[in-house]
C-alpha positions in Angstrom: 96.4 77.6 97.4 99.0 74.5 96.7 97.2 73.6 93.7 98.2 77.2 92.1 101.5 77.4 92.5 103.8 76.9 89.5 106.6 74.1 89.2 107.2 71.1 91.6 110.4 71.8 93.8 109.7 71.5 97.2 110.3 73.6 99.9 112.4 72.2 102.8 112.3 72.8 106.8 114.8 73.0 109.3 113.7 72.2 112.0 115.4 71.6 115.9 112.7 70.4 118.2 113.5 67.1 120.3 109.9 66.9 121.6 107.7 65.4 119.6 104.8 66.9 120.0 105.8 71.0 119.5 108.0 69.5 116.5 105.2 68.0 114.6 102.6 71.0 115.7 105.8 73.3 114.2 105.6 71.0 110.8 101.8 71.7 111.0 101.6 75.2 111.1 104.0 75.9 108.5 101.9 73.8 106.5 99.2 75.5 107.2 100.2 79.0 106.6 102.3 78.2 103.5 99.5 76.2 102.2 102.0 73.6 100.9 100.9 70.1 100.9 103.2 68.1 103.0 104.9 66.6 99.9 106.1 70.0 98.9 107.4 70.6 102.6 110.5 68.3 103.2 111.1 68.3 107.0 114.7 67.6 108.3 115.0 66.9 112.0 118.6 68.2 112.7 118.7 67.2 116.1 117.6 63.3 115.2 119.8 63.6 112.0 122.6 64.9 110.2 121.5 67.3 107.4 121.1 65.8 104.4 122.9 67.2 101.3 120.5 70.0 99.9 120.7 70.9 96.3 119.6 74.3 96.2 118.8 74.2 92.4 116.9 71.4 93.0 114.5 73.2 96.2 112.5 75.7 95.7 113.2 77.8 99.1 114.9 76.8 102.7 112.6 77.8 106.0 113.9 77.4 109.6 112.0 76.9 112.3 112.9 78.0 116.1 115.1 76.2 118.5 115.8 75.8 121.8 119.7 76.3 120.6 121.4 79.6 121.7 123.7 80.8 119.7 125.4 83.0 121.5 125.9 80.3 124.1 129.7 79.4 125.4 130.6 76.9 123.6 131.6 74.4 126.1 128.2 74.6 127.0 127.3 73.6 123.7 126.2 69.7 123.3 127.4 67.6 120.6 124.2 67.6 119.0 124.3 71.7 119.1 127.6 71.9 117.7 127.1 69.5 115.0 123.4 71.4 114.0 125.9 75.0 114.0 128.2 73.3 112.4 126.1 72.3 109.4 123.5 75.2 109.6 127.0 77.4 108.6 127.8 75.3 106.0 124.6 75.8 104.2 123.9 79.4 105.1 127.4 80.3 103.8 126.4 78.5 100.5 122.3 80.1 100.3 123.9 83.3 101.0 126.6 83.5 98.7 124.3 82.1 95.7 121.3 84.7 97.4 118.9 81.5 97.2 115.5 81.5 99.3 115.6 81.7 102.5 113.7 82.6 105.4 114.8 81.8 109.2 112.5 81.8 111.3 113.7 83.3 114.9 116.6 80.8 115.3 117.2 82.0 111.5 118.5 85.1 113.0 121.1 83.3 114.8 122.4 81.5 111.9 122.0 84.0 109.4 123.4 86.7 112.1 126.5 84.4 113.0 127.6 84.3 109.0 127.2 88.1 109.1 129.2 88.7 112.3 126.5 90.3 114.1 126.6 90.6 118.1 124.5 88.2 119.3 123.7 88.6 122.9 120.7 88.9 125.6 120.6 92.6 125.1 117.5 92.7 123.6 116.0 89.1 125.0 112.2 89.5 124.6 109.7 87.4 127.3 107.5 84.7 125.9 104.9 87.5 124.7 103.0 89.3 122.0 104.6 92.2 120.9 104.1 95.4 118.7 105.8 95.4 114.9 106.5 98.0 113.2 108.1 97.9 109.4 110.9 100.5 108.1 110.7 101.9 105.1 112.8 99.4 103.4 110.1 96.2 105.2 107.1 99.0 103.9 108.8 98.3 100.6 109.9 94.6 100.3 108.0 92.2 98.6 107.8 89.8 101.2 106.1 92.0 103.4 103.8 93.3 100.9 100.1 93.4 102.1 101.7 93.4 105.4 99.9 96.2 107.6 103.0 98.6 108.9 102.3 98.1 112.3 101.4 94.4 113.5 101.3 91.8 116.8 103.5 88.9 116.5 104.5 86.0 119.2 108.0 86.3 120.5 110.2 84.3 122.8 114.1 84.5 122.7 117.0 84.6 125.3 119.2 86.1 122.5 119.1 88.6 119.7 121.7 90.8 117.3 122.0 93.8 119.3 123.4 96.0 116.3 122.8 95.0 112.2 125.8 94.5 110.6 126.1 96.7 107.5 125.5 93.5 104.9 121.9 93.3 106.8 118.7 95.7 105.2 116.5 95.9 108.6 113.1 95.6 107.3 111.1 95.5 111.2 111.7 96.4 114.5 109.9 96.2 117.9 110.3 98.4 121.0 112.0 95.5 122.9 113.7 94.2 119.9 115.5 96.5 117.6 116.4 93.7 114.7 112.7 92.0 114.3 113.3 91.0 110.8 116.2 91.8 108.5 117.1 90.7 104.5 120.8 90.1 103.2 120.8 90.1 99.4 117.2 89.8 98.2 116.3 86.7 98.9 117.8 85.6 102.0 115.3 86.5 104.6 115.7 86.2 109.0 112.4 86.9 111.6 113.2 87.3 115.2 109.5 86.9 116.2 107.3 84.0 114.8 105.7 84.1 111.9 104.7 80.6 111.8 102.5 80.5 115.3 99.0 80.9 116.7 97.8 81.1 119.8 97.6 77.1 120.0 100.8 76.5 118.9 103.1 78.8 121.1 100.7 77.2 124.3 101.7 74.2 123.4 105.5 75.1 123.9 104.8 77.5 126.7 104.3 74.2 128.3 106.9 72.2 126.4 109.7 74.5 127.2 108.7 75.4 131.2 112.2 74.3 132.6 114.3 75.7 129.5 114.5 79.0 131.3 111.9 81.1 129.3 110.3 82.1 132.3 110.5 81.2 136.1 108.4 78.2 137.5 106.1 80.2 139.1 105.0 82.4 136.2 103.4 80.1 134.0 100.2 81.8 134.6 101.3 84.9 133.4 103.0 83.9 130.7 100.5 82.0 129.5 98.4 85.4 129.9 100.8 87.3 127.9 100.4 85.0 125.0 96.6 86.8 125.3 97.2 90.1 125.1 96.6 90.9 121.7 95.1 88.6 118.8 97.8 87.8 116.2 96.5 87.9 112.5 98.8 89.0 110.0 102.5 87.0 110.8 101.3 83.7 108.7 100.8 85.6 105.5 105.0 86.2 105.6 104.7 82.6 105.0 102.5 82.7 102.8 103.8 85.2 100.3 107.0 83.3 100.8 105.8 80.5 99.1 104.3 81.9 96.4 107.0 84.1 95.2 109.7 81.0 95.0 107.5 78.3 93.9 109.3 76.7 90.7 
């Protein structure tokens, strides 16, 4: 697919992972479903290094990856390295949402994106590591993102935190029956996924057991959780991706 897209900007990701190994499979799968070649997908380690200054007339779209950060998080609690990856995160999301550039957060997206909207954040609708059931609205049924999305689809999920009501800037495009704020659009361009469009089966294993003692589930249910990750094959999420790409190529 990378050989038909139009232009040469390249799409950048955000990503948050101190392990190695679930940050570089991360890098891999959005390569994979984006079908960018890696030198059209710039990765930025926030939590190695500060962000670099981004251009946005000079990238063709922003992606975020997932985090173990928690927004909603006190923010004593907060380390330096979190505060400083907020703290630049805003600074950009302020700018990509005020110019409505290309965006699309992947599940940590909807804590940075939901923070410069004022949304409650919270563990009101925290969703176990887990497939679950998606369903677009009308507006998601209608947005070209989503198009050739089926209306109802299985996605991975994994979150301690979630907005627990859309702000009124926000167009709520999916929801799930755990999850009431799935996937939601500011503007037209700017774009935030509670679940994980980026993942397979493989991938989300790998930080089932990356992420054991971050809380996600207790020590004694790694089985199960490992289980839940089973329940239901997951097809469809990657082609977000996908379509992302090719729409904002320049």
């Amino acid at each position: 697919m990378s050989a038909d897209l139009p232009g040469d900007k390249p799409f950048v990701l955000l990503a948050t992972r101190a392990q190695d190994l679930p940050a570089d499979e991360e890098y891999a799968l959005f390569l994979r479903f984006t079908g960018l070649p890696p030198g059209r997908l710039r990765r930025v380690r926030l939590e190695r290094d500060p962000m670099p200054e981004i251009d946005l007339d000079e990238v063709a779209g922003i992606l975020v990856g997932g985090s173990p950060f928690n927004a909603s998080d006190p923010w004593e609690e907060k380390s330096a390295v979190q505060r400083r990856v907020e703290a630049e995160m805003a600074a950009l999301v302020d700018e990509v949402v005020a110019r409505d550039a290309p965006f699309l957060g992947a599940c940590y997206g909807v804590g940075t994106l939901g923070t410069h909207l004022g949304a409650p954040i919270d563990g009101t609708y925290a969703e176990s590591i887990g497939v679950v059931d998606v369903s677009l609205s009308e507006a998601g049924r209608a947005d070209p993102l989503l198009a050739g999305m089926p209306e109802g689809f299985a996605a991975f999920v994994g979150h301690k935190e979630a907005i627990s009501a859309l702000p009124p800037a926000a167009t709520l495009l999916a929801s799930s029956p755990t999850c009431p704020v799935q996937m939601f659009r500011v503007g037209e361009n700017v774009y935030a996924t509670q679940f994980h469009p980026e993942l397979d089966l493989a991938g989300i294993v790998t930080r089932i057991h990356a992420y054991a003692s971050y809380g996600y589930f207790a020590p004694d249910e790694l089985d199960l959780t490992l289980a839940a990750v089973r329940r239901a094959p997951v097809t469809a999420t990657g082609r977000i991706l996908r379509t992302f790409v090719e729409r904002y190529a320049r």
